[in-house]
Biopython code that builds the backbone (N, CA, C, O; Angstrom):
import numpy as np
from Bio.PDB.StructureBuilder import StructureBuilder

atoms = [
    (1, "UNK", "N", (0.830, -1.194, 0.000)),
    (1, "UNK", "CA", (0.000, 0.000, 0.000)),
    (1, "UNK", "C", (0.872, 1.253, 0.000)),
    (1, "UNK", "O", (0.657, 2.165, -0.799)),
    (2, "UNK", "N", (1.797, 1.291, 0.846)),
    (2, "UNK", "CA", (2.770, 2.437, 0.841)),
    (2, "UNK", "C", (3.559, 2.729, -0.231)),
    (2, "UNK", "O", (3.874, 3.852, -0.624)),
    (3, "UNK", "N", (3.899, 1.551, -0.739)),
    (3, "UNK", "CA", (4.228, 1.561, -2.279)),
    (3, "UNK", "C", (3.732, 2.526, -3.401)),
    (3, "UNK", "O", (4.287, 3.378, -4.095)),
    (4, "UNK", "N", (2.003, 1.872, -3.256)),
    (4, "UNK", "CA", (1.483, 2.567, -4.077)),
    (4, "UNK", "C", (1.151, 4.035, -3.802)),
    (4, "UNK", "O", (1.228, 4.998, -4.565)),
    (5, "UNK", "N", (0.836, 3.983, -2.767)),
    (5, "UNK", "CA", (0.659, 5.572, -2.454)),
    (5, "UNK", "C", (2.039, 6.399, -2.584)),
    (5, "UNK", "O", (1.905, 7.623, -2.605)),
    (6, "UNK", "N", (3.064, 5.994, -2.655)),
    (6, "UNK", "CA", (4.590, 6.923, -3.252)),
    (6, "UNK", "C", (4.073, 7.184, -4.635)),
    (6, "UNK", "O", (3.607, 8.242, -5.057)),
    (7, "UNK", "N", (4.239, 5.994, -5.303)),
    (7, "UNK", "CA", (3.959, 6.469, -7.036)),
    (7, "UNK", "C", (3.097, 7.337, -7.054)),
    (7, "UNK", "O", (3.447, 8.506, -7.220)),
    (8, "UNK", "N", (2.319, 7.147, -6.960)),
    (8, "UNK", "CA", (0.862, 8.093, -7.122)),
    (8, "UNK", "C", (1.293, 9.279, -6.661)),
    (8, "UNK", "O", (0.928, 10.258, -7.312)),
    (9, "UNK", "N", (2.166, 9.519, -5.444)),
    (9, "UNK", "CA", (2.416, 11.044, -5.247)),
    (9, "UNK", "C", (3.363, 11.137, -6.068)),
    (9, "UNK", "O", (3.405, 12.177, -6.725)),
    (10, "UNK", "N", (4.004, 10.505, -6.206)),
    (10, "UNK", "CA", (5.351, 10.744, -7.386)),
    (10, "UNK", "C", (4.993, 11.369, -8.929)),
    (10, "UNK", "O", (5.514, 12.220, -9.650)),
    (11, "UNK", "N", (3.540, 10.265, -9.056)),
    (11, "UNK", "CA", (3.456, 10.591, -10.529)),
    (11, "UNK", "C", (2.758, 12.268, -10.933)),
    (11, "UNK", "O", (2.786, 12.972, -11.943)),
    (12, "UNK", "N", (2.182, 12.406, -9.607)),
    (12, "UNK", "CA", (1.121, 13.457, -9.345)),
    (12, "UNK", "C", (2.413, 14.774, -9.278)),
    (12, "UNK", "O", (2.213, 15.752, -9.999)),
    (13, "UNK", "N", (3.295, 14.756, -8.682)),
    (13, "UNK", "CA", (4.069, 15.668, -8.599)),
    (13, "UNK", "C", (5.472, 16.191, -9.756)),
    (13, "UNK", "O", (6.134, 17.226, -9.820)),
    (14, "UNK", "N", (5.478, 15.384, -10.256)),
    (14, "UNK", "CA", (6.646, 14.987, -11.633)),
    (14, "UNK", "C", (5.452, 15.116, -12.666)),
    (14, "UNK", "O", (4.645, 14.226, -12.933)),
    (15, "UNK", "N", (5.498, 16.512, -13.245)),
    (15, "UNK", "CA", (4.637, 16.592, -14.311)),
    (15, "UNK", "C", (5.184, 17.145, -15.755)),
    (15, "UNK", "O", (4.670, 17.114, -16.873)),
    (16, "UNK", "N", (6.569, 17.720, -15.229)),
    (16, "UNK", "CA", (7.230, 18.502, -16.459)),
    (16, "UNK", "C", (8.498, 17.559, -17.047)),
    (16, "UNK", "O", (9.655, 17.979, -17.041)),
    (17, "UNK", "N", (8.152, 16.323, -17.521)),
    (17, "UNK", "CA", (8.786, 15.734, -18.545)),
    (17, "UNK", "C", (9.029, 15.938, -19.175)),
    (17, "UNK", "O", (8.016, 16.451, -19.649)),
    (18, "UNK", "N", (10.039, 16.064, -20.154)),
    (18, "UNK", "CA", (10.267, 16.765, -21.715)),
    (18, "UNK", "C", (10.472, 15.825, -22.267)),
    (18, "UNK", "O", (11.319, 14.944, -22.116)),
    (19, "UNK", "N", (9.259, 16.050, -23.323)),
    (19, "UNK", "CA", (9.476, 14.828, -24.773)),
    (19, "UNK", "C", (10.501, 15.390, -25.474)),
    (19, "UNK", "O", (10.731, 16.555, -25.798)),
    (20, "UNK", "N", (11.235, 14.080, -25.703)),
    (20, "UNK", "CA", (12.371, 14.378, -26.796)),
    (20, "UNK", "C", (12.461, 14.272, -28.235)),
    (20, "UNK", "O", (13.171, 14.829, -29.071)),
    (21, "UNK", "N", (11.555, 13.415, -28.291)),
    (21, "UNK", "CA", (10.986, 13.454, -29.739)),
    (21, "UNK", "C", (11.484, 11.740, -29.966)),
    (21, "UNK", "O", (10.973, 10.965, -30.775)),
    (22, "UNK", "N", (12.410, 11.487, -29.183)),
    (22, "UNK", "CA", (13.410, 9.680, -29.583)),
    (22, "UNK", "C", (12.532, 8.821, -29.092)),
    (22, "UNK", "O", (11.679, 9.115, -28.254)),
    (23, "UNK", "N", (12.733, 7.467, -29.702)),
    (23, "UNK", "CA", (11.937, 7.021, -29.104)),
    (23, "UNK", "C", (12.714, 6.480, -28.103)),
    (23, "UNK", "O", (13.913, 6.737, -27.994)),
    (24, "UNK", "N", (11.919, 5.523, -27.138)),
    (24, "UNK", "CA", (12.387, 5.269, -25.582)),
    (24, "UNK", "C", (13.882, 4.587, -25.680)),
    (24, "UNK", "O", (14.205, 4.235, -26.815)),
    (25, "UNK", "N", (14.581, 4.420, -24.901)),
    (25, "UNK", "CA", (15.429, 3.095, -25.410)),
    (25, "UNK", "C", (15.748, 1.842, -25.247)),
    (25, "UNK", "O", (16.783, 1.235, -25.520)),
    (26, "UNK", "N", (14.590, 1.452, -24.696)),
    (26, "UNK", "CA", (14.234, -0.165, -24.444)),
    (26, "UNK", "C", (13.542, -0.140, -26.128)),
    (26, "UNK", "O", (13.823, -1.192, -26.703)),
    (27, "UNK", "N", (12.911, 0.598, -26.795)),
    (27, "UNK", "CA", (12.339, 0.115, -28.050)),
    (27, "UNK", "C", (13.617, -0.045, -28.850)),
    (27, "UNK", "O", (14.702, 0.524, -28.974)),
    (28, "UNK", "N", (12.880, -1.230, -29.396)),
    (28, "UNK", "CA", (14.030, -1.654, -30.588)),
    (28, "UNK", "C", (13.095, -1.226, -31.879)),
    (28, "UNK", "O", (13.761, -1.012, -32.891)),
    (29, "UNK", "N", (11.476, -1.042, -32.042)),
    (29, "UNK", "CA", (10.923, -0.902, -33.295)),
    (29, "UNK", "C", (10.141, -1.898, -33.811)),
    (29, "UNK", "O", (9.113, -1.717, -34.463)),
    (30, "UNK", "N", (10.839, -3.402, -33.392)),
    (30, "UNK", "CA", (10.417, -4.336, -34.305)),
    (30, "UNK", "C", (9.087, -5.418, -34.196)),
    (30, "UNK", "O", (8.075, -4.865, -33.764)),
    (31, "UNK", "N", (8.988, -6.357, -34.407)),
    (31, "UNK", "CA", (7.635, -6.971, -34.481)),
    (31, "UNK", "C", (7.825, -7.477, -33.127)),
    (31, "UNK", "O", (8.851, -7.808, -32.533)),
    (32, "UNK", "N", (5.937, -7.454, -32.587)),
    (32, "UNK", "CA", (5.772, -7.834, -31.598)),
    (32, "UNK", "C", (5.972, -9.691, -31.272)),
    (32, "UNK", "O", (5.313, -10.477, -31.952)),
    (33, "UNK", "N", (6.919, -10.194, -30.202)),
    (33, "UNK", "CA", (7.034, -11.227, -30.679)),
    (33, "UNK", "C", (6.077, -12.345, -30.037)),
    (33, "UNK", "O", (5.468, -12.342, -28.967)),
    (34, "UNK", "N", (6.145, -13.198, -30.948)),
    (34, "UNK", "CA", (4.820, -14.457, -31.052)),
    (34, "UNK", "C", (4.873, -14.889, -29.967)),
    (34, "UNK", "O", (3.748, -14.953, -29.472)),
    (35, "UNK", "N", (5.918, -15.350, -29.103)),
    (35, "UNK", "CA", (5.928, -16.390, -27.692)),
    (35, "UNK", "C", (5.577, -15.581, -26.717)),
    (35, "UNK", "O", (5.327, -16.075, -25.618)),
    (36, "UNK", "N", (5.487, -14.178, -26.917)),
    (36, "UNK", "CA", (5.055, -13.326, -25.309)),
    (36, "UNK", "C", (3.140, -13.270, -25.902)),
    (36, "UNK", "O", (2.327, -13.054, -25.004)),
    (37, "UNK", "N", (2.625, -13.455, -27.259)),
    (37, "UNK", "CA", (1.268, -13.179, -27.273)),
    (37, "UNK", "C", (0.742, -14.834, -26.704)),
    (37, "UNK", "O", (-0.307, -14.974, -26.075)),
    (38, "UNK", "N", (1.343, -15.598, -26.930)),
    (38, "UNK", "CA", (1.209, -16.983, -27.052)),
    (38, "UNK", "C", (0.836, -17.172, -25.217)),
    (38, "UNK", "O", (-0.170, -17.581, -24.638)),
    (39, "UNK", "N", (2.066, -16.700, -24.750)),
    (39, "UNK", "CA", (2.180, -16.635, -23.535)),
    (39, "UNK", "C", (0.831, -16.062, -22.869)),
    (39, "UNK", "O", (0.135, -16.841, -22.218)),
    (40, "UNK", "N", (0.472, -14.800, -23.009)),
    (40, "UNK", "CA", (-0.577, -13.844, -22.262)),
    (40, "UNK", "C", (-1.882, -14.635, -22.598)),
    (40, "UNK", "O", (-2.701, -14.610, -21.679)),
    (41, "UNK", "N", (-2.276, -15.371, -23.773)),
    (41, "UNK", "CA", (-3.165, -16.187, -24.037)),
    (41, "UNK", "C", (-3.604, -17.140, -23.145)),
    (41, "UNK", "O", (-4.771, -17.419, -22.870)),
    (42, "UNK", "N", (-2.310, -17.752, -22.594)),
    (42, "UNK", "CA", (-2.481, -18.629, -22.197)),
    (42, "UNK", "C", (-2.693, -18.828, -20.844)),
    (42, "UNK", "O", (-3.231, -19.743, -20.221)),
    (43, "UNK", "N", (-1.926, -17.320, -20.362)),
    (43, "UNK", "CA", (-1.849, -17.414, -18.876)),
    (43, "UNK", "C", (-3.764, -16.436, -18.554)),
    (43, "UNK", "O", (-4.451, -16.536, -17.537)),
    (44, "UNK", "N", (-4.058, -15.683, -19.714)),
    (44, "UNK", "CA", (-5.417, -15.300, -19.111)),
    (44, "UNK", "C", (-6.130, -16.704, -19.156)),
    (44, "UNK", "O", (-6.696, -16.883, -18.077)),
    (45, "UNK", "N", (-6.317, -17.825, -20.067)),
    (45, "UNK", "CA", (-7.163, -19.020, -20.160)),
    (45, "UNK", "C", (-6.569, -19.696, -18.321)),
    (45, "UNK", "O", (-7.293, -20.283, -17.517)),
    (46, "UNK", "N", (-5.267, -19.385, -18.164)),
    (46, "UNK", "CA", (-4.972, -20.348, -16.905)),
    (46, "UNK", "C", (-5.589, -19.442, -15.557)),
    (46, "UNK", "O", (-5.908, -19.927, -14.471)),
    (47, "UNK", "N", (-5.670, -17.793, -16.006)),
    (47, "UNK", "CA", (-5.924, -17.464, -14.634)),
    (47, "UNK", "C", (-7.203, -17.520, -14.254)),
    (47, "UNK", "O", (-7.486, -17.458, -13.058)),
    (48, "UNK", "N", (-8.547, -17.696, -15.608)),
    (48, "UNK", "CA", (-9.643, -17.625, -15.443)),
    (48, "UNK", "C", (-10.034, -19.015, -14.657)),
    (48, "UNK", "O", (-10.790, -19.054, -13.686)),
    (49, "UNK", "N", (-9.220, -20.433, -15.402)),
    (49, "UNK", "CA", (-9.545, -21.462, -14.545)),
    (49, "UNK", "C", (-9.279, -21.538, -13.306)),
    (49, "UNK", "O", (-10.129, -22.018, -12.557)),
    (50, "UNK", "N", (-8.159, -21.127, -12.845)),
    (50, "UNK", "CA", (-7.904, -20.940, -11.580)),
    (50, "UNK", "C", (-8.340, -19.744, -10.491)),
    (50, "UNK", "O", (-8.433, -19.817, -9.265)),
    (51, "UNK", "N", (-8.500, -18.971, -11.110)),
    (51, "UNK", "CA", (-9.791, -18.113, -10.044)),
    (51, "UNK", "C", (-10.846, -18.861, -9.899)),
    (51, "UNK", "O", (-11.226, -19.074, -8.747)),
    (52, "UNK", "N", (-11.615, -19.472, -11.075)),
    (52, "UNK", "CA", (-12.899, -19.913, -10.598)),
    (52, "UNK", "C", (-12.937, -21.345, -9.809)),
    (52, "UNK", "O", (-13.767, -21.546, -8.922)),
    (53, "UNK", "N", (-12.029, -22.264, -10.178)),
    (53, "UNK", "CA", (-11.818, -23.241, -9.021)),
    (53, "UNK", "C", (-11.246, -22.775, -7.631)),
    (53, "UNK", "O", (-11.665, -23.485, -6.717)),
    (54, "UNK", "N", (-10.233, -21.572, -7.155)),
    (54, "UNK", "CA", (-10.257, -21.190, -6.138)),
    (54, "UNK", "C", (-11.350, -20.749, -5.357)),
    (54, "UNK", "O", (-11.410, -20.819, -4.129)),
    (55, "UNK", "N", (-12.241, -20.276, -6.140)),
    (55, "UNK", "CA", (-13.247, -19.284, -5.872)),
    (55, "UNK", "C", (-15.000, -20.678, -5.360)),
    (55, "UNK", "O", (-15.881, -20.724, -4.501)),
    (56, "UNK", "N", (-14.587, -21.442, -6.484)),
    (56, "UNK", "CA", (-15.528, -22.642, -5.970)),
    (56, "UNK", "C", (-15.287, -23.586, -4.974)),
    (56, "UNK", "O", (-16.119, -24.427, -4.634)),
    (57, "UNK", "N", (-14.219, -23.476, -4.516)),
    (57, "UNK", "CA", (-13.040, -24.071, -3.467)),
    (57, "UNK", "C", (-13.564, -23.860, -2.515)),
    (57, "UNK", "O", (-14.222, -24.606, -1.789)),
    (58, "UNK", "N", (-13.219, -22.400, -2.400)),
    (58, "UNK", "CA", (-13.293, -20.970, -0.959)),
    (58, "UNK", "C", (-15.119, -21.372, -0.400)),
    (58, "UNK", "O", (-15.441, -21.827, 0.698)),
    (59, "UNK", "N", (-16.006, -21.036, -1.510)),
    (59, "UNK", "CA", (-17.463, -21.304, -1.314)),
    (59, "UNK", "C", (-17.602, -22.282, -0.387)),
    (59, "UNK", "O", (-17.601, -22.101, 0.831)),
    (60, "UNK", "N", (-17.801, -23.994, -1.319)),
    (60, "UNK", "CA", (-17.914, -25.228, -1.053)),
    (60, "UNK", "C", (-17.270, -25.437, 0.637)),
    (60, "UNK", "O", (-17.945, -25.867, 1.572)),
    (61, "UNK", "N", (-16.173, -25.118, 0.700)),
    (61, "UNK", "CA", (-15.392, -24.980, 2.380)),
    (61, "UNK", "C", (-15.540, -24.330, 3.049)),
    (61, "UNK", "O", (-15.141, -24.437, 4.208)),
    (62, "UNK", "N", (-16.227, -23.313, 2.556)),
    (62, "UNK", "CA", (-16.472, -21.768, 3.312)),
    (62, "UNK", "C", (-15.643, -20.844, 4.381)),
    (62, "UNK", "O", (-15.883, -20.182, 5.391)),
    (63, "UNK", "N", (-14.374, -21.239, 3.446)),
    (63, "UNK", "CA", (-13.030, -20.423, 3.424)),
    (63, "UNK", "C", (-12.889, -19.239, 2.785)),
    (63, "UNK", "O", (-12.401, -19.236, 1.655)),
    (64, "UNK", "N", (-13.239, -18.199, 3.322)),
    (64, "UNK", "CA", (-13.502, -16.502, 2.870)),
    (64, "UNK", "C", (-11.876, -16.568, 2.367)),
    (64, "UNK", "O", (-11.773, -16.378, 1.156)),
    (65, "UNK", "N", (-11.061, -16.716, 2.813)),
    (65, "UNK", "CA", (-9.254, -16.482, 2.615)),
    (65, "UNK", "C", (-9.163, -17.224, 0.754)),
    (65, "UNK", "O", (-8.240, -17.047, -0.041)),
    (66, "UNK", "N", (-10.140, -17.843, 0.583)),
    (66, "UNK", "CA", (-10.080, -18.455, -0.831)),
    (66, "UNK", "C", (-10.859, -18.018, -1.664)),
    (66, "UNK", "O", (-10.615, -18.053, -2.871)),
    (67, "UNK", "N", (-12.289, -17.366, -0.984)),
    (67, "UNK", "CA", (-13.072, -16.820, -1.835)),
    (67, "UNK", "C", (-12.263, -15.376, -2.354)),
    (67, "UNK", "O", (-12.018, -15.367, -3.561)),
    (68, "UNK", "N", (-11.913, -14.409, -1.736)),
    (68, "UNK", "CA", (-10.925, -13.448, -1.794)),
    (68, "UNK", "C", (-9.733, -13.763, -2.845)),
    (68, "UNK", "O", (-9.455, -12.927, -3.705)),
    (69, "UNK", "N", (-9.165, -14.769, -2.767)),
    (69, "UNK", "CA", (-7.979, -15.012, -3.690)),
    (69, "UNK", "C", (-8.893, -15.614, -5.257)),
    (69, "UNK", "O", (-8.466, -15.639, -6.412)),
    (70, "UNK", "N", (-10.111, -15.998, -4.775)),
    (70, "UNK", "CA", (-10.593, -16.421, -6.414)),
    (70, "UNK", "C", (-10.853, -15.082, -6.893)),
    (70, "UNK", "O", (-10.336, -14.668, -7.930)),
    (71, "UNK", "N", (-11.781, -14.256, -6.046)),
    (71, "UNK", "CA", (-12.237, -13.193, -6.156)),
    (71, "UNK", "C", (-10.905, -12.491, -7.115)),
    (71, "UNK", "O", (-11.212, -12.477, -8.307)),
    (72, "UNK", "N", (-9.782, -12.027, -6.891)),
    (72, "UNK", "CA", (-8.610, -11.392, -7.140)),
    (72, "UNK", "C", (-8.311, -11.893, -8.305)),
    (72, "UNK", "O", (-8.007, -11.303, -9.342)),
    (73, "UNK", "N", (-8.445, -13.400, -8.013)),
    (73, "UNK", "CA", (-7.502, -14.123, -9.649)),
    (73, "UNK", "C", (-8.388, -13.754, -10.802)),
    (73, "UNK", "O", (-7.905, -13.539, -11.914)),
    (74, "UNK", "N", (-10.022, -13.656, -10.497)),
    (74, "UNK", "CA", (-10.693, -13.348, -11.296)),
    (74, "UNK", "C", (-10.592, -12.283, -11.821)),
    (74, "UNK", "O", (-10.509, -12.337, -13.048)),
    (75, "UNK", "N", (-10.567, -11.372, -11.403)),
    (75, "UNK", "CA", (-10.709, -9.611, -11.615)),
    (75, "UNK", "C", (-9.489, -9.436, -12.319)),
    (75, "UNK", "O", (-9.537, -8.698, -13.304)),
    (76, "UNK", "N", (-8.228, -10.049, -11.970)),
    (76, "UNK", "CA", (-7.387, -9.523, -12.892)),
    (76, "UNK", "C", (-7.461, -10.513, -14.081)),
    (76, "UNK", "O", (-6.761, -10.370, -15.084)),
    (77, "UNK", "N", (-8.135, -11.283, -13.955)),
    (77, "UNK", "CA", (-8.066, -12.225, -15.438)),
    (77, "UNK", "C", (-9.158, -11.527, -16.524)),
    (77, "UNK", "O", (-9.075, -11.633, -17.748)),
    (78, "UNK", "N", (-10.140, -10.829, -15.827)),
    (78, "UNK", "CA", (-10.711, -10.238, -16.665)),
    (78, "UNK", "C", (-10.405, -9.254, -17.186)),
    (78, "UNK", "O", (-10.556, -9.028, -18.387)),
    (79, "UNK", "N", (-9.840, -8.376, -16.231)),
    (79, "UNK", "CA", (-8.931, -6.916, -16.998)),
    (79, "UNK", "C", (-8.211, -7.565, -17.984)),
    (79, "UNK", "O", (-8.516, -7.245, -19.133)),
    (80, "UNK", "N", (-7.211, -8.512, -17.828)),
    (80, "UNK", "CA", (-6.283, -9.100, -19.067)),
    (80, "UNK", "C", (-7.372, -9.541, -20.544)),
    (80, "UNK", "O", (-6.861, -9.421, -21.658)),
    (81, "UNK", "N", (-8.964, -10.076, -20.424)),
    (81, "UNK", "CA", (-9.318, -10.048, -21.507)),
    (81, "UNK", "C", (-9.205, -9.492, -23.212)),
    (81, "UNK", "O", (-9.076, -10.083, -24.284)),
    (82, "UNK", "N", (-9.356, -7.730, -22.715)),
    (82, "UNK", "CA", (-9.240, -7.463, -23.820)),
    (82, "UNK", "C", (-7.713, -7.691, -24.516)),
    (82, "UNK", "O", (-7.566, -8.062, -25.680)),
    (83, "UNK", "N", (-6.815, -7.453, -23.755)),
    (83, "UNK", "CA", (-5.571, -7.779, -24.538)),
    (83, "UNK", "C", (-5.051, -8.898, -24.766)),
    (83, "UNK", "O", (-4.235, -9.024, -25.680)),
    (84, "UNK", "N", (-5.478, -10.088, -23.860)),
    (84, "UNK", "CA", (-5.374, -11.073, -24.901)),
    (84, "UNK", "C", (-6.248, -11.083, -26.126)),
    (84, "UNK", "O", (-5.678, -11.329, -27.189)),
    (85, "UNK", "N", (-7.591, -10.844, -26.142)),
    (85, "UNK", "CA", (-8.252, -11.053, -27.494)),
    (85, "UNK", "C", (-7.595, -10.214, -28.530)),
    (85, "UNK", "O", (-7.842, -10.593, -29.675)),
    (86, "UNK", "N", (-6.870, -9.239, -28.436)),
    (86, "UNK", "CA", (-6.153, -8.192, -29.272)),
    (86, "UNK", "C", (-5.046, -9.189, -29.331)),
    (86, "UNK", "O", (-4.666, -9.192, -30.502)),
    (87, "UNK", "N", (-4.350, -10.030, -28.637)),
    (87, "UNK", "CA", (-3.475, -10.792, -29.141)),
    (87, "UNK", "C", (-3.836, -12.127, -29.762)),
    (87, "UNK", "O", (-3.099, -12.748, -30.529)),
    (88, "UNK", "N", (-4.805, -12.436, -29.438)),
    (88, "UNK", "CA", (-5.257, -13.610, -29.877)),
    (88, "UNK", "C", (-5.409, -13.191, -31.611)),
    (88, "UNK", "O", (-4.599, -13.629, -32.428)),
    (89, "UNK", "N", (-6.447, -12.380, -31.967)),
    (89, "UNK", "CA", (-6.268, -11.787, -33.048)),
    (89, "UNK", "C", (-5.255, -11.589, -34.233)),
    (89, "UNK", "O", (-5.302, -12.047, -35.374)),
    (90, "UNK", "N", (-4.177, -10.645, -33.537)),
    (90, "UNK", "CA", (-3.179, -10.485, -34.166)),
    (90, "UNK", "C", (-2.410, -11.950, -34.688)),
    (90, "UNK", "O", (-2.168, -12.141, -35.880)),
    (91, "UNK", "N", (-1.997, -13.154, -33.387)),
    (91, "UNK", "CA", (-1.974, -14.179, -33.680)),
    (91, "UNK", "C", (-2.350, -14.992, -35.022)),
    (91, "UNK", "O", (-1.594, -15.751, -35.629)),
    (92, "UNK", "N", (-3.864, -14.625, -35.396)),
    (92, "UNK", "CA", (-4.226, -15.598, -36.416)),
    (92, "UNK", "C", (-4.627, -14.608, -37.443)),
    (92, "UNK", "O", (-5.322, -14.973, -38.391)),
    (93, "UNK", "N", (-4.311, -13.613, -37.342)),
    (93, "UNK", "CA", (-3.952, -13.101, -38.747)),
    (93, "UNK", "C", (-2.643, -13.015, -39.194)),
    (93, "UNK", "O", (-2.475, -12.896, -40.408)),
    (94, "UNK", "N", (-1.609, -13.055, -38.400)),
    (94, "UNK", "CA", (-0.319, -13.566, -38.683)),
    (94, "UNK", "C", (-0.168, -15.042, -39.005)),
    (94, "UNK", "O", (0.845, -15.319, -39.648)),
    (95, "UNK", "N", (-0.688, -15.686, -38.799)),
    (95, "UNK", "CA", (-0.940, -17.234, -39.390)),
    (95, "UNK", "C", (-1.315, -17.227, -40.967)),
    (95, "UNK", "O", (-0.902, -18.123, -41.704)),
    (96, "UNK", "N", (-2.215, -16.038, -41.495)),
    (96, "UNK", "CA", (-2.349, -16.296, -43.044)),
    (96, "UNK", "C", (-1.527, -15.980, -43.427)),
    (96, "UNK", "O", (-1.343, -16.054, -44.642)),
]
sb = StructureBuilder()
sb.init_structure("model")
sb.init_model(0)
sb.init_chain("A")
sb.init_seg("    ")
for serial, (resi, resn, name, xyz) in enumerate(atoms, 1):
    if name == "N":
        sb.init_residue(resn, " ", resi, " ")
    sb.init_atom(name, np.array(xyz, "f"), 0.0, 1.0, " ", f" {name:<3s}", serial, name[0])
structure = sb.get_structure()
C-alpha cells in the first residue's frame, strides 16, 4: 500500500517531462514477438480457470481467505481479456 501511495504522489508531482521526440530506449521498433502473445493467451485461459476453481473451493469450504484469492484471480483475469483477445487476433492473422 505504501508503495502505491509513493507512485501516485510521485506521478502526481513529476509533471514537467520533456518529450524528446526519440523514441524510448528499451524500443528496438520491431515486431511484436509471437511467444510473449502466445504466452498472455495462455496465462489469461490459466488465470480464469484458476480463479474460478479457487473461488468454488473458498465457497464449497467456506473459506472466505479463498473466496478473496478467487475473487482477485478473477478480476485480474478479466482486466487481461481485452488484450489477450487483441493478441489472440493479431496471432491468427499472422498465421495467413
Amino acid at each position: 500500500m505504501a508503495g502505491g501511495v509513493y507512485i501516485a504522489g510521485k506521478a502526481l508531482r513529476e509533471s514537467d517531462v520533456k518529450d524528446s521526440g526519440k523514441p524510448p530506449r528499451h524500443s528496438r521498433g520491431g515486431e511484436a514477438s509471437v511467444r510473449d502473445a502466445i504466452k498472455l493467451v495462455l496465462a489469461v485461459i490459466f488465470g480464469l480457470l484458476c480463479g474460478g476453481a479457487t473461488l468454488w473451493w473458498g465457497i464449497n469450504d467456506g473459506l472466505l481467505s479463498l473466496v478473496g484469492l478467487g475473487i482477485a484471480a478473477l478480476a485480474l483475469s478479466v482486466l487481461a481479456i481485452p488484450y489477450a483477445l487483441s493478441a489472440l487476433k493479431w496471432l491468427l492473422t499472422r498465421r495467413k
